[in-house]
N, C-alpha and C positions, 0 to 999 in steps of 0.2 A: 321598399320595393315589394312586389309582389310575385309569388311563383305559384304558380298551379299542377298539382301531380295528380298521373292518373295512375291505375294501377293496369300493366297491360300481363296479359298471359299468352303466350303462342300468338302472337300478332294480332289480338282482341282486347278490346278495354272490357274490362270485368263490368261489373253490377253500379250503377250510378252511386251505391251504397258508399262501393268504393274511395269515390270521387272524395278527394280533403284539397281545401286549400290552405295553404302556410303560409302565413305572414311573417315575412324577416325582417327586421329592424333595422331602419336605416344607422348611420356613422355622420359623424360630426368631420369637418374638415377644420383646420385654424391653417385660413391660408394667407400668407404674405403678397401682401400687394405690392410689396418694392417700396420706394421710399416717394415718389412722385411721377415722375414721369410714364404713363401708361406702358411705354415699349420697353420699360425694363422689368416690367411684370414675366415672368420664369412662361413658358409652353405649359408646363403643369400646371399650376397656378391657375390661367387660362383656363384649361382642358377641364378642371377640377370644378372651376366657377360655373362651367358652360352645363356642363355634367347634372351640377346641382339643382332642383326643382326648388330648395327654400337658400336664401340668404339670410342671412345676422348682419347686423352692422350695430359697430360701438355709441350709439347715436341716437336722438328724438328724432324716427325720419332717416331717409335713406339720401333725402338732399342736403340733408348736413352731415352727412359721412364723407370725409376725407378718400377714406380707403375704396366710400363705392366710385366715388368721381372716379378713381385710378380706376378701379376695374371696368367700370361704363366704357370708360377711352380703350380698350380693348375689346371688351368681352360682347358682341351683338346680344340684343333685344334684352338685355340685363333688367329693365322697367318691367318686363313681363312676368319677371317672378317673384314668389310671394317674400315678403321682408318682415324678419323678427328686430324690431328696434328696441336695440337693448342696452341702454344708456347707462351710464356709471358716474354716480354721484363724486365732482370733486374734493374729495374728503380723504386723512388720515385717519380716522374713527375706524378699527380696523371690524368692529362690531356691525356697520354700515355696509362696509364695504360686502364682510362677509352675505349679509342678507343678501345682497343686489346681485351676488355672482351664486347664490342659492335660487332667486327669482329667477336670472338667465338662465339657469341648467333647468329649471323648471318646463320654460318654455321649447326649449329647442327639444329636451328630452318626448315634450308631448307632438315631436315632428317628428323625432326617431319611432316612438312608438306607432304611427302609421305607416312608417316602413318608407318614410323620408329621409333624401340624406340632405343637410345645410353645411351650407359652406359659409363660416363667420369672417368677417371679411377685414384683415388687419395691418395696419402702418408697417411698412419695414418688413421684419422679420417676426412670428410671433415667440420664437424663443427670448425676445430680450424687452425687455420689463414692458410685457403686454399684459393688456387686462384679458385679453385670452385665452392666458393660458392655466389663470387661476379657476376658469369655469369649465375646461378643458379636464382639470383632474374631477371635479365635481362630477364631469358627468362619466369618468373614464371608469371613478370610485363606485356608481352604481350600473356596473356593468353592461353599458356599452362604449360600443367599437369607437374608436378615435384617433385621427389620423394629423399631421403635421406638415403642412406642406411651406418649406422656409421661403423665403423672398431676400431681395436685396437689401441689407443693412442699412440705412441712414448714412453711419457711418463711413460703410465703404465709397459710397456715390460722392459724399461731401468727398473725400479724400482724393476722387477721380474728379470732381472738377475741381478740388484745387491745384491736379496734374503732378501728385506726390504720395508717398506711401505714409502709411499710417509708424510703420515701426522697421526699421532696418537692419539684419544682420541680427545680433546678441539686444538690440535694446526692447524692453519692454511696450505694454499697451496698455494702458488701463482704460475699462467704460466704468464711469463716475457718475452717477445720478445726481444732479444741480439741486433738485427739489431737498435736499439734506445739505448738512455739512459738508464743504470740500476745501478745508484748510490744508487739514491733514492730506489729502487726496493730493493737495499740488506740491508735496514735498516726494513724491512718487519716482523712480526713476524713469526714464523713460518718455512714452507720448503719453498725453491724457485727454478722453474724449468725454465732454462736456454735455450731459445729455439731459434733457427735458429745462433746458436752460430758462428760458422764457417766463417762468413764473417769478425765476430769485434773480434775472437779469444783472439790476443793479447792485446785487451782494456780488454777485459771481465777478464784476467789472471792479469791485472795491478789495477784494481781495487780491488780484491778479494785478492791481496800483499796486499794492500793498508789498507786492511779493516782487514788484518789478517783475513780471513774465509775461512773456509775450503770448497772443492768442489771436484766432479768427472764427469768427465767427460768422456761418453759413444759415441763412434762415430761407424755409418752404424751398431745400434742395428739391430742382426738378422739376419747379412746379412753376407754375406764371409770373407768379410774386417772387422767383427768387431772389436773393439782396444777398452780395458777399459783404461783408466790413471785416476789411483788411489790417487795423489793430484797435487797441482797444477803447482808446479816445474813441474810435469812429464808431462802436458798437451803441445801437440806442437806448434808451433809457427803460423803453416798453419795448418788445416783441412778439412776434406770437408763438403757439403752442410748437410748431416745428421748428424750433432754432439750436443748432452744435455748436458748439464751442472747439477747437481746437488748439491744444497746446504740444507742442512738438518739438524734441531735442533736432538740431539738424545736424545733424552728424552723418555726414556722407564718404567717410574715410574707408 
């Protein structure tokens, strides 16, 4: 953004000499889009997206971002502004990774420094295992402004349409990342929420035979495509990138 100061004296602008313009540095946004469904995108969220002259989207392209479809179904004339497409390689290589969230903070930093703010635009909520939030300290580390605007959990949506709570009274919750080990993870007391399942699928369904436990699993919550599978024989072999898993004590005493 930009301000303009003049300098006045006794109800007079002084000398053109005077005249300075200051250029103030825009702020980065990490805003949650909610989990799918456009109308459970937060007013803020909204307001923040509307507000914003540049976008980020995790993505080649703004038409294969998940999180912009969610915001386009809310947000008017969203195609009108500018878009930093800032893809991330599917890789553990944490050497990789680092580069590409040093290239992203590259980019959006060179939209703050014209005094742009972006609003990067992300699944869910961006506090939980967003790629946002790694570029988020990158840019916060070289002093600028950076701001958080959370969205509705994955999580919590799946657990509203299966018309049940995630954890009850004294019992526990755990969020368990699929994409790793979770032997250990299902000896947990409590619920266990089964997240970024979709890549190890048919590990995640071999152990949960294994273990005798029960699970559901909710894929593309909210979205067009969404598919419940009600136990675990019924869960598919492939799925895609937005699939939960839920395991849950039912303990309603």
């Amino acid at each position: 953004m930009y301000l303009q100061c003049f300098l006045v004296y006794d109800g007079m602008r002084l000398s053109k000499n005077a005249e300075r313009v200051i250029t103030l540095k825009g702020t980065l946004y990490g805003v949650g889009v909610g989990p799918g469904d456009p109308r459970l995108m937060t007013y803020l969220a909204a307001e923040t997206v509307k507000n914003c002259p540049v976008i980020a989207v995790p993505a080649e392209g703004r038409e294969h971002a998940v999180s912009y479809r969610i915001a386009a179904g809310i947000v008017k004339d969203l195609d009108g502004k500018e878009c930093l497409n800032l893809s991330t390689p599917m890789t553990k290589d944490m050497q990789i990774l680092k580069q590409n969230y040093e290239t992203a903070a590259d980019r959006i930093i060179e939209q703050l420094e014209q005094g742009k703010d972006v609003a990067y635009l992300t699944l869910g909520d961006p506090t939980i295992y967003s790629t946002y939030i790694y570029i988020h300290r990158i840019v916060r580390a070289r002093g600028y402004e950076t701001q958080i605007i959370n969205g509705i959990p994955s999580f919590c949506a799946v657990a509203a349409k299966l018309g049940d709570s995630l954890a009850d009274r004294a019992q526990q919750l755990h969020i368990i990342p699929s994409t790793y080990e979770i032997e250990e993870a299902l000896t947990y007391p409590g619920s266990k929420v089964l997240m970024k399942a979709a890549s190890r699928i048919s590990a995640v369904k071999d152990r949960l035979k294994e273990k005798e436990i029960k699970g559901i699993m909710v894929e593309n919550c909210g979205m067009p495509d969404e598919h419940i599978y009600e136990t675990v024989d019924d869960m598919p072999e492939r799925a895609s990138y937005y699939s939960i898993v839920v395991v849950k004590e039912n303990k309603h005493d």
